[in-house]
N, CA, C and O of each residue as an XYZ file, in Angstrom:
808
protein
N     -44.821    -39.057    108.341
C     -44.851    -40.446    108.818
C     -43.461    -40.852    109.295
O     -42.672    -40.878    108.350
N     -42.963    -41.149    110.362
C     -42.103    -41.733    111.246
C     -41.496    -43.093    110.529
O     -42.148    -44.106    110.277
N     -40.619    -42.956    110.362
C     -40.042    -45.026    110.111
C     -38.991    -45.519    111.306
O     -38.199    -45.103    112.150
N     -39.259    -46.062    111.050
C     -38.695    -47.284    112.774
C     -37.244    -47.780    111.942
O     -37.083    -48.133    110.774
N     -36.253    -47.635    113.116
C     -35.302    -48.408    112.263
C     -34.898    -50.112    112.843
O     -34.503    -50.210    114.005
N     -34.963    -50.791    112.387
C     -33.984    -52.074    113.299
C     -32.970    -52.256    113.371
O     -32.117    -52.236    112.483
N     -32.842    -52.556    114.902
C     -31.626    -52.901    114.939
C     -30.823    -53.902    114.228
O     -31.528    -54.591    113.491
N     -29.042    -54.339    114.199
C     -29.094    -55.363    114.105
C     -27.700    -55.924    115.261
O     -27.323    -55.165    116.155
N     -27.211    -56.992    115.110
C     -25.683    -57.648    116.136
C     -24.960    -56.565    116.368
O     -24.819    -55.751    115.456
N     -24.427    -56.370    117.500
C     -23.241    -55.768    117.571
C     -22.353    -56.453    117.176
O     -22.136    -57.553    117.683
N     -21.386    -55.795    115.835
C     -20.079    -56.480    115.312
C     -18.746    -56.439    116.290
O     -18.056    -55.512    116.713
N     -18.723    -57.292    116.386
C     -17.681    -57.726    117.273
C     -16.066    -57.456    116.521
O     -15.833    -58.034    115.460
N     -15.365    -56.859    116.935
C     -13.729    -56.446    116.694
C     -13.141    -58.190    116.489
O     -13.613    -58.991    117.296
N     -12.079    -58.766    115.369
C     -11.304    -59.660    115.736
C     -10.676    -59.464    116.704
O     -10.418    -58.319    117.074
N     -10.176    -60.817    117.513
C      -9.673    -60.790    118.416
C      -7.854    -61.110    118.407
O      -7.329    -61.587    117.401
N      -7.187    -60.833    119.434
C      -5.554    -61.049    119.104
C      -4.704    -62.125    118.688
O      -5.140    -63.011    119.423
N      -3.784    -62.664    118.012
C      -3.873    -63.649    117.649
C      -2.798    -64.077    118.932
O      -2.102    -63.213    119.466
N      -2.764    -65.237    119.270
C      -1.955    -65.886    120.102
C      -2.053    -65.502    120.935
O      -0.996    -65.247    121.514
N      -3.503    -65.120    121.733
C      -3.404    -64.718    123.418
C      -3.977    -66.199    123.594
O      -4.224    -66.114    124.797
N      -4.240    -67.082    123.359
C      -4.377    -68.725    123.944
C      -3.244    -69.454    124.331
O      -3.502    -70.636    124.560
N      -1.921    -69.088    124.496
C      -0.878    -69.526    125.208
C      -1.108    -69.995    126.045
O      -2.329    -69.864    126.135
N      -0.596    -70.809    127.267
C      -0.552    -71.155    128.380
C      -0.243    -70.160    129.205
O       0.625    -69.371    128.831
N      -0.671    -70.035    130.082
C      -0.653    -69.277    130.984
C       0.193    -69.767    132.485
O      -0.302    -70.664    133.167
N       1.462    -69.108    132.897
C       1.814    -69.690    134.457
C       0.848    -69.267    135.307
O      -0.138    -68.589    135.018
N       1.223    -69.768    136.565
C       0.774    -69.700    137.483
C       0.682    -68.213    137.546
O      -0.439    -67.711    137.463
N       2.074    -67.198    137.727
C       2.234    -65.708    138.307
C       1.431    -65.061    137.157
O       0.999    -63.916    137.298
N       1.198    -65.832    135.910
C       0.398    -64.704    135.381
C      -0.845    -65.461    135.368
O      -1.401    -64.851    134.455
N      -1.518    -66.178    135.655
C      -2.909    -66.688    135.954
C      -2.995    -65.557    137.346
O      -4.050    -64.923    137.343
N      -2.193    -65.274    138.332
C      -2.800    -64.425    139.657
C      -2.743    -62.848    139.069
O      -3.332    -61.894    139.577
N      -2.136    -62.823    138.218
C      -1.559    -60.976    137.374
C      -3.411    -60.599    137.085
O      -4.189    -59.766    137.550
N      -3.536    -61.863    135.944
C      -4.941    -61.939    135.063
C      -6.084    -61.516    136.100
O      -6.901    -60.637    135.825
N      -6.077    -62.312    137.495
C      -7.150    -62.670    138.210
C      -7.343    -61.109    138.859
O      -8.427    -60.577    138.622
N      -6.286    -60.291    139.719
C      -5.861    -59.697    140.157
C      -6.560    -58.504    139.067
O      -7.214    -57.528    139.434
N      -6.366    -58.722    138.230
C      -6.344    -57.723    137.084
C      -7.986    -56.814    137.007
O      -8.350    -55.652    137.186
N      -8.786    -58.412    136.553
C     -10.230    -59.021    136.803
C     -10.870    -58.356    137.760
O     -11.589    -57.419    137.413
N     -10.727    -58.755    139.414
C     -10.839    -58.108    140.134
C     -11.266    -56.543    140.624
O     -12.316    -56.081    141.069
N      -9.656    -55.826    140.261
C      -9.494    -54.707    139.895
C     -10.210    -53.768    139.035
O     -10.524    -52.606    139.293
N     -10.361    -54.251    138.278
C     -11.617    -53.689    136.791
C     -13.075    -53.451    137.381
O     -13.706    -52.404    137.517
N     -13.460    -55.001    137.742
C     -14.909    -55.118    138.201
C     -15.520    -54.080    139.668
O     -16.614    -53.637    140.017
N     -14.225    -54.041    140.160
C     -14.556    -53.055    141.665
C     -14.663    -51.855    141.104
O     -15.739    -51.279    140.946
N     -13.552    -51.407    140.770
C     -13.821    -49.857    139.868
C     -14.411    -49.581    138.925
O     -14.274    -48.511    138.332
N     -15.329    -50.658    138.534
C     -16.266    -49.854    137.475
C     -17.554    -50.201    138.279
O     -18.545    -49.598    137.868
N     -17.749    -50.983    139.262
C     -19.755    -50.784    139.849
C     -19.744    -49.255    140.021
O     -20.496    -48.620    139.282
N     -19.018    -48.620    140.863
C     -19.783    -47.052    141.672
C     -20.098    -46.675    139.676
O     -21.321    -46.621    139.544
N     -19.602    -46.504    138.688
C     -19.803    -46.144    137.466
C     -21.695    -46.792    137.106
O     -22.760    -46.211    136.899
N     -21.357    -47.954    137.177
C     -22.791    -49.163    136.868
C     -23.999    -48.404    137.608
O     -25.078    -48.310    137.024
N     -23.838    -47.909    138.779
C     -24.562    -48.165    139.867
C     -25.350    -46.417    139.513
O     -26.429    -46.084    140.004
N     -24.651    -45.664    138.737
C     -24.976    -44.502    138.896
C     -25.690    -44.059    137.802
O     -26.382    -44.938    137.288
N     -25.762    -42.476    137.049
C     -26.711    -42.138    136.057
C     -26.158    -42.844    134.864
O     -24.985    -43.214    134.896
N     -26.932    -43.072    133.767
C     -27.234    -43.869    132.499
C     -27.811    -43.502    131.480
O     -29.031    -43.346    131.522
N     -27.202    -43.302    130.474
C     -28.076    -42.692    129.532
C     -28.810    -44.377    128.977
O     -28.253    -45.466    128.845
N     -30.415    -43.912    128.733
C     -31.273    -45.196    128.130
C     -32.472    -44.817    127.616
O     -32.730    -43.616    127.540
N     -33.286    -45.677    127.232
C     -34.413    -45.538    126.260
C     -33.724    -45.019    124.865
O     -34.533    -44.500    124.096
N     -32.857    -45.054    124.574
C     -32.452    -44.716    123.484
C     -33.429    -45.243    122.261
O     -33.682    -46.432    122.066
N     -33.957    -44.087    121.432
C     -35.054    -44.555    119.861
C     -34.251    -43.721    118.520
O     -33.613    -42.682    118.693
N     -34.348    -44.100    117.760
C     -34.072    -43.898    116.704
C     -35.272    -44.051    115.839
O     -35.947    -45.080    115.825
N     -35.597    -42.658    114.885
C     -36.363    -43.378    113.668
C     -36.242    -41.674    113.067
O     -35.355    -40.904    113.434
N     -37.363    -41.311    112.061
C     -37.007    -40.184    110.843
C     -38.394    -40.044    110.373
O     -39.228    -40.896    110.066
N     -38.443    -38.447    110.398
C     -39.994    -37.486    110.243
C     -39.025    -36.439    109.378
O     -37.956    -35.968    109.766
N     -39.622    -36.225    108.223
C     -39.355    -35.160    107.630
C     -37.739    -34.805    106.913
O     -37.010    -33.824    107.061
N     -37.573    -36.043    106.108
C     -36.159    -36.014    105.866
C     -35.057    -35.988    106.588
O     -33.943    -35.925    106.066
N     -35.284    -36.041    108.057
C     -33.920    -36.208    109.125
C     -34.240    -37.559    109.756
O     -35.376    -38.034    109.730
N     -33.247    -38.130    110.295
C     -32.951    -38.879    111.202
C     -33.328    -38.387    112.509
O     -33.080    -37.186    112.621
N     -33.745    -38.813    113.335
C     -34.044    -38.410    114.733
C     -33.430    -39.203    116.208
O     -33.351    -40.431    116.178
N     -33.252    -38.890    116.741
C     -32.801    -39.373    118.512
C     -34.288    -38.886    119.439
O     -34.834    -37.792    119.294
N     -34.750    -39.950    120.370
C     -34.598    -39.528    121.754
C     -33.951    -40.645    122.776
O     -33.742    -41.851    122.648
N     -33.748    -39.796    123.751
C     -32.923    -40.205    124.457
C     -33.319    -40.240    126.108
O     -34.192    -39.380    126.220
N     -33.086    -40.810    127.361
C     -33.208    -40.594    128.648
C     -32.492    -40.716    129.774
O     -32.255    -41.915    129.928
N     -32.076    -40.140    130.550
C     -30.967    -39.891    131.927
C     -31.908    -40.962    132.755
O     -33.129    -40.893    132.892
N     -30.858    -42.149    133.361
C     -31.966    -42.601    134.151
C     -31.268    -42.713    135.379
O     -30.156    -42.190    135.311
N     -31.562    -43.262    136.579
C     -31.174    -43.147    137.747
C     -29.987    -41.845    138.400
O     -28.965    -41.952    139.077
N     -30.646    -40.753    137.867
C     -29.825    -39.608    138.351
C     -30.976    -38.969    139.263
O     -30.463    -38.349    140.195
N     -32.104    -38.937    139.276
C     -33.021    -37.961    140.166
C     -33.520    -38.791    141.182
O     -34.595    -39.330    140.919
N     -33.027    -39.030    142.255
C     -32.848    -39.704    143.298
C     -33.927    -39.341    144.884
O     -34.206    -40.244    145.673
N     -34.328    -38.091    145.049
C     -35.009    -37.759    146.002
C     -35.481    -35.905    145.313
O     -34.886    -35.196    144.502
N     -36.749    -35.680    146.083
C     -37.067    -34.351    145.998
C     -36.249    -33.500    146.386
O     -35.566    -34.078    147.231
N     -35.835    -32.260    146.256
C     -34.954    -31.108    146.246
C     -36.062    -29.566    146.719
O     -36.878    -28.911    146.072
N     -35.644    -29.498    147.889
C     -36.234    -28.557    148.893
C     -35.672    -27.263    148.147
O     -34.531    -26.908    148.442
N     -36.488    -26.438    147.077
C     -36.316    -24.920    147.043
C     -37.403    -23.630    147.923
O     -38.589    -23.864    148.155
N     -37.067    -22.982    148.115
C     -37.178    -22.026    148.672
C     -37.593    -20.993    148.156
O     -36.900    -20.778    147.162
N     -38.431    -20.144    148.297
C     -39.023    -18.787    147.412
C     -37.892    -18.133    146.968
O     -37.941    -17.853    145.771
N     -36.851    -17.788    147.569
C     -35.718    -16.513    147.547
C     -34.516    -17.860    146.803
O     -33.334    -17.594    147.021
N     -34.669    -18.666    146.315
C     -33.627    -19.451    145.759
C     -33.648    -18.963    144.220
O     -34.751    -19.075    143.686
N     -32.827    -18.549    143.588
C     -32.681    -18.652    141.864
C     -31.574    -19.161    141.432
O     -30.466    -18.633    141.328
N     -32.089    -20.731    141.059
C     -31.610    -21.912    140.732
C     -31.140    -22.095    139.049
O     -31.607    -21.318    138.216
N     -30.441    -22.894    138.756
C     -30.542    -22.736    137.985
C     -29.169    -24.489    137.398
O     -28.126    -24.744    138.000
N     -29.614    -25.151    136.390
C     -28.647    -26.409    135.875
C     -28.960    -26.495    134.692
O     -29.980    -26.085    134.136
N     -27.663    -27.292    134.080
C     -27.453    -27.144    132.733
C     -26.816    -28.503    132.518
O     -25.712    -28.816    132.964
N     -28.123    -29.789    131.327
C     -27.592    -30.904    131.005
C     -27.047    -30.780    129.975
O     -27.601    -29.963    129.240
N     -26.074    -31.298    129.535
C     -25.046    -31.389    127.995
C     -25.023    -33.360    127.755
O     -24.505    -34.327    128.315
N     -25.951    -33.090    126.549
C     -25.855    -34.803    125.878
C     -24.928    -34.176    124.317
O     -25.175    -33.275    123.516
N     -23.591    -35.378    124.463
C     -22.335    -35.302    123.570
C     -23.199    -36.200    122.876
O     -23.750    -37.062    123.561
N     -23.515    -36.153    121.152
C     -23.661    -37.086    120.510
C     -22.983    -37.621    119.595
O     -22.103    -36.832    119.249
N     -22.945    -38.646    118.980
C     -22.380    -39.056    117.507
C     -22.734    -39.544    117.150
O     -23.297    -40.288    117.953
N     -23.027    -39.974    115.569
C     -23.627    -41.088    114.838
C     -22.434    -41.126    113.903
O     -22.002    -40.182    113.241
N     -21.961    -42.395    113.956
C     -21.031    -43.483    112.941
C     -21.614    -44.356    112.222
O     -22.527    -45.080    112.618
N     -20.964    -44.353    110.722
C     -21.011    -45.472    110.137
C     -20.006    -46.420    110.277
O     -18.795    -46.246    110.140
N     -20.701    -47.601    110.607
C     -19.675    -49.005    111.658
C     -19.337    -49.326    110.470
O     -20.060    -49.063    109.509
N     -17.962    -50.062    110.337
C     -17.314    -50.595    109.264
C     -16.013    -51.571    110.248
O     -15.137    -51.186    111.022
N     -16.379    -52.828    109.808
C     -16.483    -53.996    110.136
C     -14.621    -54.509    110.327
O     -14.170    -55.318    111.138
N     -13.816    -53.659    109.210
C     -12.672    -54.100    109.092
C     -11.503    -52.742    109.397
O     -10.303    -52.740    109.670
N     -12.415    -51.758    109.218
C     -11.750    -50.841    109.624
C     -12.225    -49.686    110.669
O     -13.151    -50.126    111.351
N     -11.932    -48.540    110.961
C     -12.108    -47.394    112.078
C     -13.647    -47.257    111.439
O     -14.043    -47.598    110.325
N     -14.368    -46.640    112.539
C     -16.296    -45.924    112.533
C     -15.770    -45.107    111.302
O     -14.540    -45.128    111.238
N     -16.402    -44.377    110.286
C     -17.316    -42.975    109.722
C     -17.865    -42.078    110.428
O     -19.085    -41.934    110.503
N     -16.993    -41.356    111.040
C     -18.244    -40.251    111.873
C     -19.045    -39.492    110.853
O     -18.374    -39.023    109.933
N     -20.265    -39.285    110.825
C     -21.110    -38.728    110.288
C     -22.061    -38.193    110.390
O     -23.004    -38.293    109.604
N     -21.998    -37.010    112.095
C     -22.525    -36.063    112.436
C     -22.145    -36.118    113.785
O     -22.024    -37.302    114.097
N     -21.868    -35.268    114.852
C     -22.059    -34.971    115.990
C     -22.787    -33.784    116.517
O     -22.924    -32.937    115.634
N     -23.319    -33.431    117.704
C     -24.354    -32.790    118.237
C     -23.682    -32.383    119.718
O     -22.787    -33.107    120.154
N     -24.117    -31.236    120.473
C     -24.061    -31.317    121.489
C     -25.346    -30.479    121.921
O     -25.599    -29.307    121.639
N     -26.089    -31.374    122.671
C     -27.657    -30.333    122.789
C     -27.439    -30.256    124.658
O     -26.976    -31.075    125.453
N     -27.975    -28.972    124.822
C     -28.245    -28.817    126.361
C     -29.838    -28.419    126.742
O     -30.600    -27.853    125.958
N     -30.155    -28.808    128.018
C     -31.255    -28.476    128.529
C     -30.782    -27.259    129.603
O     -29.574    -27.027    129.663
N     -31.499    -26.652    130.261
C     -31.079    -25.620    131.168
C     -32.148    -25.469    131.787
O     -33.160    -25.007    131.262
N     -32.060    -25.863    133.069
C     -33.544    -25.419    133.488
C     -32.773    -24.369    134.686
O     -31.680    -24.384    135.251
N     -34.148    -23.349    134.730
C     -34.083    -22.286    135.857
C     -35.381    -21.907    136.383
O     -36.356    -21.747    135.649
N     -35.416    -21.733    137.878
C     -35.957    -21.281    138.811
C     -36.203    -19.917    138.843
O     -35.092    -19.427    139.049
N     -37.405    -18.584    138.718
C     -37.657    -18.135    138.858
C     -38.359    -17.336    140.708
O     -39.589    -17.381    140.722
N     -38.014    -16.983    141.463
C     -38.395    -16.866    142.813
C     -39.845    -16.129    142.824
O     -40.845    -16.493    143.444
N     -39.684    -14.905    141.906
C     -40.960    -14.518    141.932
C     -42.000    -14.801    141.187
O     -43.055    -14.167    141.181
N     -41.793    -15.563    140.668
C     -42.944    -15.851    139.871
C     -43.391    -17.909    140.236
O     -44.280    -18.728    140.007
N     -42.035    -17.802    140.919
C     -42.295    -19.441    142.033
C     -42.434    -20.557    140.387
O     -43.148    -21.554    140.280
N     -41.713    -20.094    139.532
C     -42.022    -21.296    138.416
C     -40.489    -21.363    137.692
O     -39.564    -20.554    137.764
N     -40.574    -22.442    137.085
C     -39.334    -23.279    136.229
C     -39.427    -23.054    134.885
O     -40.500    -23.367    134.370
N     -38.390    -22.489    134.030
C     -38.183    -22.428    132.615
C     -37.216    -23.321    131.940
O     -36.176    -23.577    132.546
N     -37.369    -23.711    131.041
C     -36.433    -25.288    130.645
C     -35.717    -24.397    129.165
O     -36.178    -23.832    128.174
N     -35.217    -24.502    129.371
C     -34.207    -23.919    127.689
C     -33.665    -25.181    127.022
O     -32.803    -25.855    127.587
N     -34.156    -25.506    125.835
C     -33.489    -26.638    124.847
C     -32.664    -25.979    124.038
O     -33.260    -24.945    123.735
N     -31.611    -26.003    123.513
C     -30.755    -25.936    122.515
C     -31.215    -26.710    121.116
O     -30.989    -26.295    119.979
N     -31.866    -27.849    121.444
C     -32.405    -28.283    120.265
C     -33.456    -28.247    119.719
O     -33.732    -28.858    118.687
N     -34.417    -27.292    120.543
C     -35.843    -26.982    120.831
C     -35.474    -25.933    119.855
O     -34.288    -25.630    119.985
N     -36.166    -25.183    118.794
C     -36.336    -23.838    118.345
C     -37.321    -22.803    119.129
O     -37.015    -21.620    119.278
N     -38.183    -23.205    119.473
C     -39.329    -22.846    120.472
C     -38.960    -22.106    121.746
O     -37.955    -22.038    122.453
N     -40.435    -21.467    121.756
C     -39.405    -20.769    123.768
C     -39.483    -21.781    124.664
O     -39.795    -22.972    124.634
N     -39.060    -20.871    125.594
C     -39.020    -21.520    126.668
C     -39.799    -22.427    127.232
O     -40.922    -21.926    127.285
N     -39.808    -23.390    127.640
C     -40.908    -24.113    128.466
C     -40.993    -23.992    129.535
O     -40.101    -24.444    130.253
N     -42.136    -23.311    130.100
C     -42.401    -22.960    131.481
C     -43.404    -24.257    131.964
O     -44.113    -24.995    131.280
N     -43.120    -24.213    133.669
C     -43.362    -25.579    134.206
C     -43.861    -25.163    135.501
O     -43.542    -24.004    135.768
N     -44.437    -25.657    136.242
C     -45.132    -25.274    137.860
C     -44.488    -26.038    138.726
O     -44.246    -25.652    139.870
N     -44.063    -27.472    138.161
C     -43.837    -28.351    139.589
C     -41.969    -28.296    139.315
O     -41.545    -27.924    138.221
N     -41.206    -28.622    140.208
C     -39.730    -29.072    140.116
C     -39.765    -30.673    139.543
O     -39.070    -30.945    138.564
N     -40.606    -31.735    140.193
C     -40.381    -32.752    139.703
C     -40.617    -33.120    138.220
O     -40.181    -34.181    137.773
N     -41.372    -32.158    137.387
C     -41.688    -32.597    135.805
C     -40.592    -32.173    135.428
O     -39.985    -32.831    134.583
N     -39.951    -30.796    136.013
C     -38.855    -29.746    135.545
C     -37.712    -30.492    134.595
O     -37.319    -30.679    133.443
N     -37.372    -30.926    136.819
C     -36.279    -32.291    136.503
C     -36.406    -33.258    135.470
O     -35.599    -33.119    134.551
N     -37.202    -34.196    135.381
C     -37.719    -35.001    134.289
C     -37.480    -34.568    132.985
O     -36.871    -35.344    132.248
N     -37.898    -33.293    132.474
C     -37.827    -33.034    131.297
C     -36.146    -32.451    130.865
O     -35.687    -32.310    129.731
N     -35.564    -32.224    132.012
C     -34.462    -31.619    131.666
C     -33.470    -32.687    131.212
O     -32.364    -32.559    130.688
N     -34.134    -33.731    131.539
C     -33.003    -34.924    131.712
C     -33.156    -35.438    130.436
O     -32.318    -36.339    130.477
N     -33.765    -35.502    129.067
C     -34.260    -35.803    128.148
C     -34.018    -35.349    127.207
O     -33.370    -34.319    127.397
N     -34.278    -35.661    125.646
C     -34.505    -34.894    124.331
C     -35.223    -36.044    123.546
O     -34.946    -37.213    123.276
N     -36.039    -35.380    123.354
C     -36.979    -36.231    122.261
C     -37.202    -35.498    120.696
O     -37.371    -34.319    120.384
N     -37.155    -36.249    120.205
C     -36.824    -36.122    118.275
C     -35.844    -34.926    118.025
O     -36.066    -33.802    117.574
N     -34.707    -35.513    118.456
C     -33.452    -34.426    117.896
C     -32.765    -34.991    116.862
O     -32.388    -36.155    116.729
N     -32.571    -33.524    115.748
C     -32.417    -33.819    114.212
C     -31.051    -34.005    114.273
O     -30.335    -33.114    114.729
N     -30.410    -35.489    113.705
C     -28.987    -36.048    113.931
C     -28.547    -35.603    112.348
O     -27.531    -34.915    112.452
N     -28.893    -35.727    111.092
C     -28.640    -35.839    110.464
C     -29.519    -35.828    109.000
O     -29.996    -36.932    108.739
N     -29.729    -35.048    108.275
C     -30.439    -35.372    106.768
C     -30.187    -37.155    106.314
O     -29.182    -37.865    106.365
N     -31.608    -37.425    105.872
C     -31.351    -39.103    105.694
C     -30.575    -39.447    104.303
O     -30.096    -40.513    103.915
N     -30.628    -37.983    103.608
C     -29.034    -38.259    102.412
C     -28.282    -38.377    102.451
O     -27.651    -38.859    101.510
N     -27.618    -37.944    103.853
C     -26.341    -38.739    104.367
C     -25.760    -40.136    104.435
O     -24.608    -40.472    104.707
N     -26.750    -40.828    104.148
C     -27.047    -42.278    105.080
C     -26.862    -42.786    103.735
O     -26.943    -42.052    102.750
N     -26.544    -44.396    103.657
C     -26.654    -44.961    102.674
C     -27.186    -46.102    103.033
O     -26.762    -46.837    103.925
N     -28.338    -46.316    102.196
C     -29.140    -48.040    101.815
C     -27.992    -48.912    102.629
O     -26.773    -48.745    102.687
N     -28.913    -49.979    103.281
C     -27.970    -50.735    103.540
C     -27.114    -50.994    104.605
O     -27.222    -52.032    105.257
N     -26.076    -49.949    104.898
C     -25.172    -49.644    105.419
C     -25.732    -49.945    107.290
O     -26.883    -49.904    107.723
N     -24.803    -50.153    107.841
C     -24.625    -50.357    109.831
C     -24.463    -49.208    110.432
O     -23.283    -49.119    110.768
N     -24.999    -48.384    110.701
C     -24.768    -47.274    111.887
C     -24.789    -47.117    113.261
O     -25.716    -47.751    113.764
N     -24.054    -46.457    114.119
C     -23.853    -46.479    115.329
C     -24.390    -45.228    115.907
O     -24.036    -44.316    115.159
N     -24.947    -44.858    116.703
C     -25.793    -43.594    117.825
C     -25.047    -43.870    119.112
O     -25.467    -44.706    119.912
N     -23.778    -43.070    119.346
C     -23.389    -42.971    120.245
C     -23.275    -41.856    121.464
O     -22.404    -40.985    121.431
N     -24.339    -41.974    122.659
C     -24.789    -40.727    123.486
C     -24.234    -40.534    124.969
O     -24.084    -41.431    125.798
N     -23.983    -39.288    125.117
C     -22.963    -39.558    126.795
C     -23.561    -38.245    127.081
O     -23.708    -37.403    126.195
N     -24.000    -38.011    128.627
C     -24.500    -36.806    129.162
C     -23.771    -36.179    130.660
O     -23.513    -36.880    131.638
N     -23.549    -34.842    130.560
C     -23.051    -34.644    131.699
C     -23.774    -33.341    132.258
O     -24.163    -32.478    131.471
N     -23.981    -33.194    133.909
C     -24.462    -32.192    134.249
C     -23.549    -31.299    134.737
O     -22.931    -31.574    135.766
N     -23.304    -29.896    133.940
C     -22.692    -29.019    134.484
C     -23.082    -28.425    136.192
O     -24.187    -28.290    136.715
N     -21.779    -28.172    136.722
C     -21.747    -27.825    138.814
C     -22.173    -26.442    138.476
O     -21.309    -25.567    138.533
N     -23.619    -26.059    138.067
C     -24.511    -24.729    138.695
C     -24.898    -25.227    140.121
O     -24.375    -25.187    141.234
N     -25.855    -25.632    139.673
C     -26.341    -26.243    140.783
C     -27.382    -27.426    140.473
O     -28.540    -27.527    140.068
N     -25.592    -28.864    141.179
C     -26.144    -29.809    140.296
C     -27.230    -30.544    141.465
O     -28.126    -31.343    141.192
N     -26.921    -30.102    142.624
C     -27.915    -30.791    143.458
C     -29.589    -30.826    143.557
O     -30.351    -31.167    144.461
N     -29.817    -30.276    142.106
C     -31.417    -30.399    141.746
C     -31.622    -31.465    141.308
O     -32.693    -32.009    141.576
N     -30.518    -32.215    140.365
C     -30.663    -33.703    140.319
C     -30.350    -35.020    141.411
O     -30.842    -36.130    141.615
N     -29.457    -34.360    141.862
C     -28.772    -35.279    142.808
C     -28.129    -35.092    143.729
O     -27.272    -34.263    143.422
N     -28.012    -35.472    144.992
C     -27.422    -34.297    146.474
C     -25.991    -34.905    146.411
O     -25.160    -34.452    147.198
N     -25.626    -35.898    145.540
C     -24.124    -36.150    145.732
C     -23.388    -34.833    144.405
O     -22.171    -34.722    144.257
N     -23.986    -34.333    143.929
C     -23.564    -32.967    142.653
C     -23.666    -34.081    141.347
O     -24.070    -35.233    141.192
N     -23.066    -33.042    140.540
C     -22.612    -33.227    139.272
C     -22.919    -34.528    138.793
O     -22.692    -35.311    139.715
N     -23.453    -35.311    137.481
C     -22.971    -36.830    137.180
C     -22.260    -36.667    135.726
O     -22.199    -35.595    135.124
N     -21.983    -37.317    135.479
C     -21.413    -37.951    134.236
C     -21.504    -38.860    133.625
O     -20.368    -39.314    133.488
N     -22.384    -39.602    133.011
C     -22.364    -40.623    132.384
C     -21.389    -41.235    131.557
O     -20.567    -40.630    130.869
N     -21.540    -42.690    131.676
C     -20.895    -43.421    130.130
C     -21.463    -43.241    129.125
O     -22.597    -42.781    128.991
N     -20.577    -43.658    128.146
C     -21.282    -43.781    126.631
C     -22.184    -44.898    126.480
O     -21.893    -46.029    126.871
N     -23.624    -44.501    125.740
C     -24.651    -45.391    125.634
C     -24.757    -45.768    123.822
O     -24.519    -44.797    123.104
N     -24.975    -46.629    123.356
C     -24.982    -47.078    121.918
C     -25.975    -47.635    121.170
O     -26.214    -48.652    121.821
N     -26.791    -47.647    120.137
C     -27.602    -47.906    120.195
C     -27.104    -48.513    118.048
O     -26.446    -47.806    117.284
N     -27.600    -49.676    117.754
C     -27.061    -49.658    116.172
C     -28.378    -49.784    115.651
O     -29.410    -50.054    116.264
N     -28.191    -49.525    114.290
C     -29.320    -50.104    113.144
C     -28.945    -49.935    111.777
O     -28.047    -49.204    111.361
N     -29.573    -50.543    111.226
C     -29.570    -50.267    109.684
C     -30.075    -49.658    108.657
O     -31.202    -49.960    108.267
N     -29.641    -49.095    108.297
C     -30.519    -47.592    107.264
C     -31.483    -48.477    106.238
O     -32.203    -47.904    105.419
C-alpha cells in the first residue's frame, strides 16, 4: 500500500538586516539595471526543459520519486534504417532534511540514467534504466521511446528509517542529456535543466 505524503510552506531563509536603508538615486539605477539583467538572462533558462510532475510517496519500506522532463521533445526526429542511435538521460537527485535555522541534512543522493538505443536491424528501440533492475525495455515507436526516456517512476530514494516522524524534507531533482546524440530530443542538442524541488513531511 502506497502513502501519499503532504506537502507543506516553503521555509523561507531570514532576511539581511539593514538592507531597508535609503537608497540614492545611482544606486536605485545599479538595483534597476541589476533587475533587468537577471530577468533577461534567465527566460532562454524558463523557456526551456523542466524537470515536473514531481510525486513523492512509499511502497515497501522505501521512499519513492517519480519524476518528468517537460518541454524538451519538441518535434519528431527523422531516423533512418542504417542509423544506430543512441542517448543517455542523467537525473542528479537529493533528498534533504530542511532545517529552518541552519544548513539542509543531506540524506541520500541518486544519480539514475535512462539510455535509449536504436537498433537498425531489427528497426526497434531499447531503453536501459539504471534504476530499473529489469531488462531492457524494448519499444516499436521513437515517440513512446522518447517519452519514456525522459522519466522515472517509483525510484527507491531512501529506506523510510532514515526519515524521522515529523521532520520537513526536501526532493531536490536536476536532469541533463548527455551529446550522443542529443538531437532525438531536441534539434537545438543537449539540455540541462534547473533544479526542481518538491517538500513534505514525513
Amino acid at each position: 500500500m502506497k502513502k501519499t505524503f503532504k506537502r507543506f510552506p516553503r521555509l523561507r531563509r531570514p532576511g539581511f538586516p539593514g538592507f531597508t536603508a535609503r537608497l540614492t538615486n545611482h544606486r536605485r539605477l545599479f538595483w534597476m539595471a541589476l533587475g533587468v539583467t537577471y530577468f533577461s538572462t534567465g527566460l532562454p533558462a524558463a523557456l526551456g526543459a523542466e524537470v515536473g510532475d514531481l510525486i513523492i510517496n512509499s511502497a515497501r519500506g522505501h521512499l519513492l520519486l517519480s519524476a518528468k522532463i517537460r518541454d524538451v521533445i519538441t518535434e519528431e526526429v527523422k531516423v533512418t534504417a542504417t542509423d544506430k542511435l543512441s542517448a543517455t538521460v542523467v537525473f542528479s537527485i537529493g533528498l534533504y532534511q530542511v532545517s529552518r535555522f541552519w544548513f539542509d541534512k543531506k540524506i541520500a543522493h541518486q544519480t539514475a540514467t535512462n539510455t535509449i538505443k536504436y537498433d537498425p536491424l531489427k528497426k526497434e528501440y531499447s531503453l536501459i534504466r539504471s534504476w530499473d533492475s529489469g531488462p531492457p525495455l524494448v519499444i516499436g515507436a521513437l515517440q513512446q521511446a522518447r517519452h519514456l526516456t525522459t522519466e522515472v517512476k517509483d525510484l527507491k530514494l531512501t529506506p523510510l528509517a532514515r526519515l524521522e516522524r515529523g521532520r520537513n524534507y526536501q526532493v531536490r531533482v536536476q536532469a541533463v542529456c548527455q551529446d550522443q546524440n542529443a538531437f532525438l530530443f531536441s534539434p537545438s542538442g543537449c539540455f540541462n535543466t534547473d533544479w526542481h524541488t518538491i517538500d513534505f513531511t514525513f
